[in-house]
C-alpha positions as CSV (number, residue, x, y, z in Angstrom):
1,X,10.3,-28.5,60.4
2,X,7.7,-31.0,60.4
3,X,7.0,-35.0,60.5
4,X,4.8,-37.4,58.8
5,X,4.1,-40.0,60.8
6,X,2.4,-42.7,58.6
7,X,0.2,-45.1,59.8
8,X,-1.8,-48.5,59.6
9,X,-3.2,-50.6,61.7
10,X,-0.7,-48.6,64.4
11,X,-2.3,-48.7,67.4
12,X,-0.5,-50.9,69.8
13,X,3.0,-49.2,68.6
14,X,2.0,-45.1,67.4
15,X,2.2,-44.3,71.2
16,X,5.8,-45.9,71.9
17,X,7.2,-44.7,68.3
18,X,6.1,-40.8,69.3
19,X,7.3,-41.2,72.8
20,X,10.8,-42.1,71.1
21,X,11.5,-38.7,70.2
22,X,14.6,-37.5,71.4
23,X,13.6,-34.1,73.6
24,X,16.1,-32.0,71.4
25,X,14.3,-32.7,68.3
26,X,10.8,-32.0,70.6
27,X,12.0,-28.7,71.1
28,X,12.9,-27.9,67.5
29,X,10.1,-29.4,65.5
30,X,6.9,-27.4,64.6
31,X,4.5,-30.0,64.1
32,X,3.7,-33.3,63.6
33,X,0.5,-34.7,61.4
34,X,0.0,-38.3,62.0
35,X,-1.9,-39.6,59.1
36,X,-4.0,-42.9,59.9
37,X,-4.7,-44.4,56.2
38,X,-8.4,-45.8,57.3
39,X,-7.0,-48.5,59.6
40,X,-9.3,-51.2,61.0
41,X,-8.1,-51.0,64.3
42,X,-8.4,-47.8,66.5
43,X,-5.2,-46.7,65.6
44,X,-6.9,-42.8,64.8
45,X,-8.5,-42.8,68.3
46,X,-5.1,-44.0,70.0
47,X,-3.4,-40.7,68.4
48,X,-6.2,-38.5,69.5
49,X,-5.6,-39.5,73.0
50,X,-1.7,-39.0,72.8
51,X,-2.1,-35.7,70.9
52,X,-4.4,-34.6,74.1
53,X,-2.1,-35.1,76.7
54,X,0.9,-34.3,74.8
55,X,2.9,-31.2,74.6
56,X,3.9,-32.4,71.4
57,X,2.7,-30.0,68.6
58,X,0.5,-32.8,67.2
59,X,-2.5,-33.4,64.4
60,X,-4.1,-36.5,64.0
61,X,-5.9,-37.3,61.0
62,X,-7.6,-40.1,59.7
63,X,-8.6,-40.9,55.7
64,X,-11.9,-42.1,55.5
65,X,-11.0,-44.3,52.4
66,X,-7.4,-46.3,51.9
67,X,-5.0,-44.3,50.3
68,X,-2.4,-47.1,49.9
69,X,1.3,-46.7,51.1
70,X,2.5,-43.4,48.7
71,X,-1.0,-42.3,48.7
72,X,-0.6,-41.3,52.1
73,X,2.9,-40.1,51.8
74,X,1.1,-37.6,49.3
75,X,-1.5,-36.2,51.0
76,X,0.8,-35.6,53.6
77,X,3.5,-34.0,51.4
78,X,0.8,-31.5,50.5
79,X,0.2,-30.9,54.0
80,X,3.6,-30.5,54.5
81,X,3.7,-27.5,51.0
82,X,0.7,-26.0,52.3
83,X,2.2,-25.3,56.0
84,X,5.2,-23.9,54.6
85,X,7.6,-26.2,56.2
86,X,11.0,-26.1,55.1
87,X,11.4,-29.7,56.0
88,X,9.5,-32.9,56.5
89,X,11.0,-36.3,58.1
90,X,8.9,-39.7,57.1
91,X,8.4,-41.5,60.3
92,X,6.1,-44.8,60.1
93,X,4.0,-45.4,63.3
94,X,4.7,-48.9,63.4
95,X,8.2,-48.3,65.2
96,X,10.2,-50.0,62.7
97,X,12.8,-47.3,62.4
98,X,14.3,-45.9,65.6
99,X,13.0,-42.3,66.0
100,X,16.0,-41.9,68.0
101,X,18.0,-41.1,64.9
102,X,15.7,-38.8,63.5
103,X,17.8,-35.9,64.2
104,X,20.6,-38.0,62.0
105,X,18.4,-37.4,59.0
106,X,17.7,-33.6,59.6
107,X,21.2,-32.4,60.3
108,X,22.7,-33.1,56.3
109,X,19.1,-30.8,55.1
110,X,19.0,-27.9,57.5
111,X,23.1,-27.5,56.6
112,X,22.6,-26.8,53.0
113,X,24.1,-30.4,52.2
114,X,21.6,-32.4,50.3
115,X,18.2,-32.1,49.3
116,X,17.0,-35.6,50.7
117,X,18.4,-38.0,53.4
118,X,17.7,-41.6,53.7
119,X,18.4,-43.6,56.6
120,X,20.0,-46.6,55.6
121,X,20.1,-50.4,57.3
122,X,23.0,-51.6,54.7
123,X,25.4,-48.8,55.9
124,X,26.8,-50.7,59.3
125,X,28.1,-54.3,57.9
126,X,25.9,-57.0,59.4
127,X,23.7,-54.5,61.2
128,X,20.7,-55.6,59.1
129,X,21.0,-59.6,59.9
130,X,21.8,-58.3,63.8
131,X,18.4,-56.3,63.8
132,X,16.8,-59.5,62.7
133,X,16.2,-58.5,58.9
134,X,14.9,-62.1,57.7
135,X,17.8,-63.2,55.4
136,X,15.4,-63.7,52.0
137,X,15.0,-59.8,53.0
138,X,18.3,-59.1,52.8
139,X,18.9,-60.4,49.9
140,X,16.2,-59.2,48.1
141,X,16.9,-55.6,49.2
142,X,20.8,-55.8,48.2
143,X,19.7,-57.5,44.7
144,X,17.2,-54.9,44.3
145,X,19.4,-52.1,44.8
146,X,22.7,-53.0,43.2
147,X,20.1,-53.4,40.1
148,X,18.3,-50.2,40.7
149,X,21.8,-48.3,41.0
150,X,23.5,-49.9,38.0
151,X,20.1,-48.7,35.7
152,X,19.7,-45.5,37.4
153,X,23.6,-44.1,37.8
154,X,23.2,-43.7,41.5
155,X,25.2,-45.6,44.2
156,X,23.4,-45.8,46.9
157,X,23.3,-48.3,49.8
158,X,20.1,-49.1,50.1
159,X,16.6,-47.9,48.0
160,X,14.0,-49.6,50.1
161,X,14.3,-47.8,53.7
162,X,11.2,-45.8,54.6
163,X,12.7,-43.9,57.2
164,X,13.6,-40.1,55.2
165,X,13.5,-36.6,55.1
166,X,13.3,-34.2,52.5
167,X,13.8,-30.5,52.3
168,X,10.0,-29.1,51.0
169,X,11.0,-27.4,48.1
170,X,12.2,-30.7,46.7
171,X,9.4,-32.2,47.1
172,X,7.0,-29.2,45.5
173,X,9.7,-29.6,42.2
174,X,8.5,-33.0,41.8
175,X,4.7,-34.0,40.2
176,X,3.6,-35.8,43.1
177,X,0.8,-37.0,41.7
178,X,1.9,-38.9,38.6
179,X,3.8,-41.2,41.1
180,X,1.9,-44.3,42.3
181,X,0.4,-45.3,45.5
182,X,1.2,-48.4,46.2
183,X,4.6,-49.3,48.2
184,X,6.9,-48.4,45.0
185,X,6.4,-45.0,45.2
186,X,9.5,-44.6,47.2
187,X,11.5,-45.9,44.4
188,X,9.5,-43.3,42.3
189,X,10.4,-40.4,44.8
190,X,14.2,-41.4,44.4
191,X,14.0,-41.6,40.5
192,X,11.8,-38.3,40.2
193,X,14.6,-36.7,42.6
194,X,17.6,-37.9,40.5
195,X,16.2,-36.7,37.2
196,X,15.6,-33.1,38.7
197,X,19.8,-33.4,40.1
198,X,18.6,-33.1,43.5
199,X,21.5,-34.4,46.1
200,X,20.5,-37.4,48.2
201,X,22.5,-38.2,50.9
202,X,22.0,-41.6,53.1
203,X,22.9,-42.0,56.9
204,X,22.8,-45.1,59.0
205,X,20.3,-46.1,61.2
206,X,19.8,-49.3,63.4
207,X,17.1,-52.3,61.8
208,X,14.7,-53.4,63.9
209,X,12.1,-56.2,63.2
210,X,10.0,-57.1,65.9
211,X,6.3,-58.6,65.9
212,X,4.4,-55.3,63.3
213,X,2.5,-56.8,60.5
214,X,4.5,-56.6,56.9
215,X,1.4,-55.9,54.3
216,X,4.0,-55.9,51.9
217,X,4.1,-58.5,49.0
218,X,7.0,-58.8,48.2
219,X,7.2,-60.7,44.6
220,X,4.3,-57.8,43.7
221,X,7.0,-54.9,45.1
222,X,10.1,-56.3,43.7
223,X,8.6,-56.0,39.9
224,X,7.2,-52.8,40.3
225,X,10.4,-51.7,41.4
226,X,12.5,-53.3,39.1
227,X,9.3,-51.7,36.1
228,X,10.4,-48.6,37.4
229,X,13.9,-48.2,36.8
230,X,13.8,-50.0,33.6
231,X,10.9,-47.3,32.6
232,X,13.6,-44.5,33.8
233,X,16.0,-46.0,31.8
234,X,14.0,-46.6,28.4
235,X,12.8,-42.4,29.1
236,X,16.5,-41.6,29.6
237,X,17.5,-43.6,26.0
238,X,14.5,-41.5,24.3
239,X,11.6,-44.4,24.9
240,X,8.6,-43.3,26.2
241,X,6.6,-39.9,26.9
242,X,7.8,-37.1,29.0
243,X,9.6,-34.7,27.4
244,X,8.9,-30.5,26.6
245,X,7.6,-29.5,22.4
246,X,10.9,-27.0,23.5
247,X,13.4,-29.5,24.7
248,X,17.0,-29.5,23.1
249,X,17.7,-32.8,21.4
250,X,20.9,-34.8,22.7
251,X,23.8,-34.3,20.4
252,X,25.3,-38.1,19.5
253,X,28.9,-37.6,18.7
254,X,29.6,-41.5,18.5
255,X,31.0,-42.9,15.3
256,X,28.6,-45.1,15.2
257,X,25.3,-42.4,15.6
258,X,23.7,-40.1,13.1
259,X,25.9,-37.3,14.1
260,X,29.1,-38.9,14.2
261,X,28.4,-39.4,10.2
262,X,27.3,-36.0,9.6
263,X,30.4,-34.9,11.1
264,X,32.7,-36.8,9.2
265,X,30.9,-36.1,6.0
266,X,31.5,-32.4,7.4
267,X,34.9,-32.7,7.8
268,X,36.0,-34.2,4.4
269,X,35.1,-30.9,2.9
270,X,37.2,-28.0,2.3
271,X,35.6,-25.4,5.2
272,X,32.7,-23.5,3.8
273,X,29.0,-21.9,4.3
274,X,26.6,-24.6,6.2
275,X,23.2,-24.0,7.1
276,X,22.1,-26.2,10.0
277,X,18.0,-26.8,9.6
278,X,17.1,-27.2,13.1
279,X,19.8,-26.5,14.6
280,X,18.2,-27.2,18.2
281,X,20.7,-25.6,21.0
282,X,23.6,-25.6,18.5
283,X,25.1,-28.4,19.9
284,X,26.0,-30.0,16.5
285,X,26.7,-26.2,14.9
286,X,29.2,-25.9,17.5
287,X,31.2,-29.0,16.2
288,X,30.8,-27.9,12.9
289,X,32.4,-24.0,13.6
290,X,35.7,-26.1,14.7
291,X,36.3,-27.9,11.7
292,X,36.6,-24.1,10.4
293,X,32.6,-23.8,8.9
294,X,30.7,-20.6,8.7
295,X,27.4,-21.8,10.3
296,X,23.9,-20.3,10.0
297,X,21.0,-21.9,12.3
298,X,17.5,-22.1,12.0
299,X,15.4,-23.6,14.6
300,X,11.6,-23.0,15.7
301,X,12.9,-22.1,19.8
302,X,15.7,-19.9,20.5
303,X,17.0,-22.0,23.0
304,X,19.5,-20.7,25.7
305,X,23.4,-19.6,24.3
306,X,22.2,-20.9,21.0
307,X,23.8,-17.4,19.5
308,X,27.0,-18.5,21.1
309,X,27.6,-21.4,19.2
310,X,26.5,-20.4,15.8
311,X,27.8,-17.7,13.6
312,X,24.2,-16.6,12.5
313,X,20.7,-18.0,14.1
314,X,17.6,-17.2,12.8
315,X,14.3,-18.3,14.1
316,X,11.4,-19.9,12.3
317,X,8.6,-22.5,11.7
318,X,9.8,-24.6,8.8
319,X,6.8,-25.3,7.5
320,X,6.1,-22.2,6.8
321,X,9.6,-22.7,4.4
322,X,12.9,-20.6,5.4
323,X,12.9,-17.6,6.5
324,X,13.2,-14.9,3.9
325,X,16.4,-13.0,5.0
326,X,18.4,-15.9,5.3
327,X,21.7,-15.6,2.4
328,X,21.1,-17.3,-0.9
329,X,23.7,-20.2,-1.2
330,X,25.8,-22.2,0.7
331,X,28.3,-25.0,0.5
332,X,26.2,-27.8,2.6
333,X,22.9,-27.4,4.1
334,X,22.3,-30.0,7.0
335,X,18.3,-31.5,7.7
336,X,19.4,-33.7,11.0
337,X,16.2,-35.2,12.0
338,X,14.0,-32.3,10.1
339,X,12.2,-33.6,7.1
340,X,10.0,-35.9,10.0
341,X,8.4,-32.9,11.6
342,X,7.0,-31.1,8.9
343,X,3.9,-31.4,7.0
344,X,5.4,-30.8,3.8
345,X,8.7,-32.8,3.5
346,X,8.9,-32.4,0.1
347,X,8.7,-28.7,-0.3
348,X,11.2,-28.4,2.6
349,X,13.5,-30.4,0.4
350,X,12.9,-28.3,-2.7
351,X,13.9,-25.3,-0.8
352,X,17.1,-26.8,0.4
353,X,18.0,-27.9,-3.1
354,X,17.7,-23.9,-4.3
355,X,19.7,-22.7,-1.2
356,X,23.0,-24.9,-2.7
357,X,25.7,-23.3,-4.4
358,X,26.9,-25.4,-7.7
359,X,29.1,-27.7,-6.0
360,X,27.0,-28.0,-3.0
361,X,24.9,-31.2,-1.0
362,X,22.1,-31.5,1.4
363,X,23.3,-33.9,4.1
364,X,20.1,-35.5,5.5
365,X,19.4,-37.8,8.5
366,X,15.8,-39.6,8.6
367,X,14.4,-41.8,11.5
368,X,13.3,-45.3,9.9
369,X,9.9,-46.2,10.5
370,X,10.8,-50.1,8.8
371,X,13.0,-50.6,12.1
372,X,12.3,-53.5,13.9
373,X,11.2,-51.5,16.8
374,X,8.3,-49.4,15.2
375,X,6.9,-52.5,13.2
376,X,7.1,-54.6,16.7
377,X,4.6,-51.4,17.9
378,X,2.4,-51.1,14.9
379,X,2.0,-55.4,14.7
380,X,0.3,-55.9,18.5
381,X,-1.6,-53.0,18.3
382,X,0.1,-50.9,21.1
383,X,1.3,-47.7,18.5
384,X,2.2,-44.6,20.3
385,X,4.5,-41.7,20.1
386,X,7.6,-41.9,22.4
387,X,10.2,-38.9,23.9
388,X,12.8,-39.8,21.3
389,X,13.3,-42.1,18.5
390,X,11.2,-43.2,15.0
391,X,8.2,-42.4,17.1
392,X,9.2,-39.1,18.9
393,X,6.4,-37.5,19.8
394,X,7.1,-34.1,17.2
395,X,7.2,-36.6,13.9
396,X,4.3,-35.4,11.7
397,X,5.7,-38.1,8.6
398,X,6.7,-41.4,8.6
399,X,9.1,-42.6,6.2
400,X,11.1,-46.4,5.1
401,X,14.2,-46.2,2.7
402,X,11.8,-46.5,-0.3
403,X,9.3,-44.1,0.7
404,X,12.5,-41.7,1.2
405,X,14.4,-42.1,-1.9
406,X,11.1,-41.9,-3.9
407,X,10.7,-38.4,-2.1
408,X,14.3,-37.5,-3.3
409,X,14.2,-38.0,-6.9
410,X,10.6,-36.4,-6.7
411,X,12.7,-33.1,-4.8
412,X,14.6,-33.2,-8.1
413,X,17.6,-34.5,-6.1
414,X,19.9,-37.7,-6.7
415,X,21.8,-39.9,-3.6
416,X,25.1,-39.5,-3.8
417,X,26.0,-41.5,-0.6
418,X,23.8,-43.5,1.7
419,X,24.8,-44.8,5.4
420,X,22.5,-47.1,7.4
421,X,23.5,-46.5,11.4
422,X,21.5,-49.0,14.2
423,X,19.9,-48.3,17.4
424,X,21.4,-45.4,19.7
425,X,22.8,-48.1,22.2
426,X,25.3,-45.1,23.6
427,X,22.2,-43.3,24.9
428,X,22.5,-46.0,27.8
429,X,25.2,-43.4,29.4
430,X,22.6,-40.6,29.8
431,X,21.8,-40.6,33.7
432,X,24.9,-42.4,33.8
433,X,25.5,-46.1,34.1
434,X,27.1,-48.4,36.0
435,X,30.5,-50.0,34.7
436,X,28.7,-53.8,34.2
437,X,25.6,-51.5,31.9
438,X,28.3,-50.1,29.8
439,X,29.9,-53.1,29.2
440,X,26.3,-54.7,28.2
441,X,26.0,-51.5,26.0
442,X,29.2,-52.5,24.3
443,X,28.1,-55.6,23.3
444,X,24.6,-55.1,22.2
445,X,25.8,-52.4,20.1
446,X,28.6,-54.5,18.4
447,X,25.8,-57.0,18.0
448,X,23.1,-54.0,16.6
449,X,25.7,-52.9,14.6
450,X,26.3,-56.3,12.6
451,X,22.4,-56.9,12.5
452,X,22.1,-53.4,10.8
453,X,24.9,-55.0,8.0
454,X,22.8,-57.9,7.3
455,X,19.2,-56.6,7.5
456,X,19.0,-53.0,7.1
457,X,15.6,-52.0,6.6
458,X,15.2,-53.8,9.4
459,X,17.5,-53.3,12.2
460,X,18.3,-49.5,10.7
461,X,17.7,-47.5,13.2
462,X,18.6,-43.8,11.0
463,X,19.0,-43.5,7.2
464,X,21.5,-40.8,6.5
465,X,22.1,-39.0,2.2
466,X,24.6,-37.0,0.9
467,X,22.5,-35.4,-1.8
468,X,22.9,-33.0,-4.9
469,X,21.0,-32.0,-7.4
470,X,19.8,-34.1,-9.9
């Protein structure tokens, strides 16, 4: 068990915050690295002459260049992997939380309960205003957290305590060193923590403001914060970088999504032979099988219990065409968000056309680069790819309704049905969502819906075709 004690400008409170320590915990700890971030004053030399006379099992270091607030924490994170300590407490040297409780924050890790603890001001009602927490503070904080929670799908009681401990192979899970190092990297460090489901767990502790210097600003934290969580929310919807080449695509059951339509289309047929191109984990296949389907799957990865939820899986690169063995005909052959990643849509199409038996359709869904969102990109300059959506990061062609239906009657093909659905607005439950976010979702997804109506090329989010042979 070790602590980080960080610290700046510290030396006329280090001494007093270490001497704190409740003697139980002095007995149990196995070192503690105080980590002076290039202070001005002679905070550094102040710990070397505690560490001295100290029985404490103490090292003092000092960074000959300013790390900034999460640079520290990560060089002494590292510290903390590279001694093999099972867990680390973050103490800061300025004394503003009560080493007292430090045992408080232990207790929940070394039990097997959570994976990190906070110590909390909000817990205790009116502790924060008693402990002199400046009332623009404390309102800030509450208005930064209940925002942070309803975008995040956490519910915790406070997000902007330093005082916390964490068990070490949390902390190795997480890339440290995409986080920032300014004062927002604790947000970051809760945010990386909840995407890998690690358990956080929160206990109270006393507030104390006395006379330390705050080198916070607080207008430049409270966006970066709030940029934060919005950029966790936009990566949970599918917006923005992130995700593995291997990573199973989310399965979008609503009515309203690209799925939901394929599904219905499914079910209006009498049960037959469907092969699913790019099946993924067989999320959608599995839907399929209960309507009473026969369904084959072909996907590049074999992903885990794929084989459970299909009746046949067969891997391969489509665009090196379908795999030879696969059976000659069937009744529907499904492209959900195929056609995009291969270099040679049209051939891909071709193939699926000659796999139909008489009767038979290709059911096709197609991202639509015309959306609103993509154009937006593409007009200030700023195109990139993104985890999910008409710019995923996998799409190798771009296509608009036109470009689409011109590809169609060149594949020999003819539309039998078309279906315009707008943006994935559901995907605001991944992560979960606060009740209030839901009910926003609700709304802009009514509203999404009835722009999609008017405009479609525009506001379309996904094309979907029944198709047949011409």
């Amino acid at each position: 068990m070790g602590v980080l004690v960080v610290a700046y400008n510290a030396s006329s409170t280090l001494v007093s915050t270490l001497e704190r320590l409740p003697e139980s915990f002095r007995r149990s700890v196995d070192h503690i690295l105080v980590s002076d971030d290039c202070s001005q004053d002679d905070t550094y030399e102040v710990g070397l002459r505690f560490a001295n006379g100290s029985t404490l099992p103490m090292t003092v270091i000092r960074h000959e260049q300013n790390l900034g607030y999460g640079g520290n924490q990560k060089a002494g994170y590292e510290w903390a992997i590279s001694h093999g300590l099972d867990v680390v407490v973050l103490l800061h040297g300025d004394g503003q939380y009560a080493p007292e409780c430090i045992e408080d924050l232990v207790t929940p890790l070394v039990a097997g309960e959570a994976d990190a603890v906070f110590g909390s001001r909000m817990m205790i009602k009116g502790g924060a205003r008693a402990g002199g927490m400046p009332l623009y503070k404390y309102a800030g904080n509450r208005i930064l957290t209940r925002f942070q929670n309803s975008l995040a799908g956490l519910e915790l009681s406070e997000w902007h305590s330093g005082y916390r401990a964490y068990r070490v192979e949390a902390l190795k899970a997480l890339d440290l060193d995409s986080f920032t190092n300014d004062f927002d990297f604790d947000t970051e460090i809760i945010l990386g923590l909840h995407s890998q489901g690690m358990r956080i767990a929160e206990v109270p502790i006393p507030t104390y403001y006395g006379d330390e210097i705050c080198y916070v600003n607080g207008l430049a934290y409270a966006a970066n914060v709030a940029k934060d969580v919005v950029r966790f929310r936009a990566r949970r919807m599918g917006f923005g970088d992130g995700a593995a080449a291997d990573e199973a695509y989310d399965l979008k059951p609503s009515p309203h999504s690209s799925h939901g339509v394929l599904l219905t289309w499914l079910e209006a047929r009498e049960p037959g032979k469907v092969l699913d191109v790019g099946c993924s984990d067989g999320g959608f296949a599995q839907l399929t099988r209960r309507q009473g389907h026969h369904v084959t799957g072909v996907d590049l990865v074999e992903h885990e219990g794929v084989a459970l939820r299909l009746d046949a899986f067969h891997a391969a690169d489509l665009n090196a065409g379908l795999p030879a063995d696969l059976p000659s005909q069937f009744d529907v052959v499904v492209a959900g968000d195929v056609l995009e990643h291969v270099i040679d849509p049209l051939s891909l199409l071709q193939e699926l056309r000659d796999r139909l038996a008489p009767d038979g359709e290709v059911l096709v869904s197609i991202p639509n680069f015309g959306h609103w969102y993509p154009r937006g990109r593409v007009a200030v300059g700023r195109f990139d790819y993104d985890q999910r959506g008409p710019l995923d990061q996998g799409h190798v062609r771009f296509f608009t309704r036109r470009s689409f239906e011109k590809l169609v009657e060149r594949a020999g093909m003819r539309i039998v049905e078309r279906v315009t659905v707008g943006s994935p607005v559901d995907v605001l439950e991944r992560g979960g969502a606060s009740p209030r976010v839901q009910r926003v979702a609700e709304g802009v997804g009514a509203a999404d819906r009835a722009a999609t109506r008017v405009w479609p090329t525009l506001f379309g989010y996904q094309f979907l075709y029944r198709l047949e042979r011409a």
